[in-house]
C-alpha positions as CSV (number, residue, x, y, z in Angstrom):
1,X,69.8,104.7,128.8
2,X,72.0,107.6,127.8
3,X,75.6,107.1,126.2
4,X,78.2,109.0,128.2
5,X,80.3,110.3,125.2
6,X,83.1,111.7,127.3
7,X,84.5,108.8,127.8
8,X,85.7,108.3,124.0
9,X,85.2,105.0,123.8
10,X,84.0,105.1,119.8
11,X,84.3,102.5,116.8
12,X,85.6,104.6,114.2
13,X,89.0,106.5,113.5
14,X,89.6,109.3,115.4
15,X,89.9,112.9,113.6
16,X,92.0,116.1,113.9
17,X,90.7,118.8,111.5
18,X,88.4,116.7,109.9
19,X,91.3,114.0,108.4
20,X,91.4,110.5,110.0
21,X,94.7,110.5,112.1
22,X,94.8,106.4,111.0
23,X,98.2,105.9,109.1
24,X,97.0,104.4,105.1
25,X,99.7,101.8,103.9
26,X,102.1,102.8,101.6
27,X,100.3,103.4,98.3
28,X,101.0,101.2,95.3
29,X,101.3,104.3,93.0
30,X,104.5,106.6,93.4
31,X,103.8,110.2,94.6
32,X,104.4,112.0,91.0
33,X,101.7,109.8,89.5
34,X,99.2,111.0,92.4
35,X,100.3,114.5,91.5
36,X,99.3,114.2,88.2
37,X,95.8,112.8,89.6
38,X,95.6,115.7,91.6
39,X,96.4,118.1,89.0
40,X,93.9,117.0,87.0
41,X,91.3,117.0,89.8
42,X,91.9,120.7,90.0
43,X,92.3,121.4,86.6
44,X,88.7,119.8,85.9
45,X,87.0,121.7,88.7
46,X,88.1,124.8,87.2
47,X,89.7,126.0,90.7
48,X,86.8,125.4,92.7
49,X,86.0,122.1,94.5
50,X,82.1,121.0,95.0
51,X,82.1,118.7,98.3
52,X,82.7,115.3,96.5
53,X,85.9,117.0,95.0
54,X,87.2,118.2,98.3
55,X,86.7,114.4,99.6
56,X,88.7,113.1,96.1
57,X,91.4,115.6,97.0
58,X,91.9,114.8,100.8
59,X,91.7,111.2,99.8
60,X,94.3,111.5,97.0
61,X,96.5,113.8,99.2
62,X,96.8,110.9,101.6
63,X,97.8,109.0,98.7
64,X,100.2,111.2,97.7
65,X,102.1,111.6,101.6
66,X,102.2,107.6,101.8
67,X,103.6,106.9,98.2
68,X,107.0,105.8,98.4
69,X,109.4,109.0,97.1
70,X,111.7,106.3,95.7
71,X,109.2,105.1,93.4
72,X,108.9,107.7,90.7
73,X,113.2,107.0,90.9
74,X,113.0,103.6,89.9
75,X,110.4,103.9,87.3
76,X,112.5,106.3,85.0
């Protein structure tokens, strides 16, 4: 028996551009402290990211849109 794909009925997150279109929750660390992750990440790979970096970097990007903006406020 052959699937019929075109019907989209799949079990995992669905994708545009290759990034899951799922909303995270909100993350625990405030959005200048994934910056400084991601600055680092970049800053160790020398400019270029091998495939596992790119992964990191779209993961910590996520991180980084749902980190509360308000965070980094209170913790000065």
């Amino acid at each position: 028996m052959m699937c019929d794909c075109s019907q989209g009925h799949h079990s995992y997150p669905r994708k545009l551009h290759g990034m899951p279109t799922t909303v995270e929750p909100a993350s625990e660390r405030s959005a200048s402290e994934v910056n400084e992750e991601i600055r680092a990440l970049w800053f160790r790979s020398g400019g270029t990211l091998t495939g596992e970096q790119r992964e990191e970097y779209r993961r910590l990007v996520l991180e980084w849109a749902a980190a509360d903006p308000q965070q980094s406020a209170r913790a000065a």
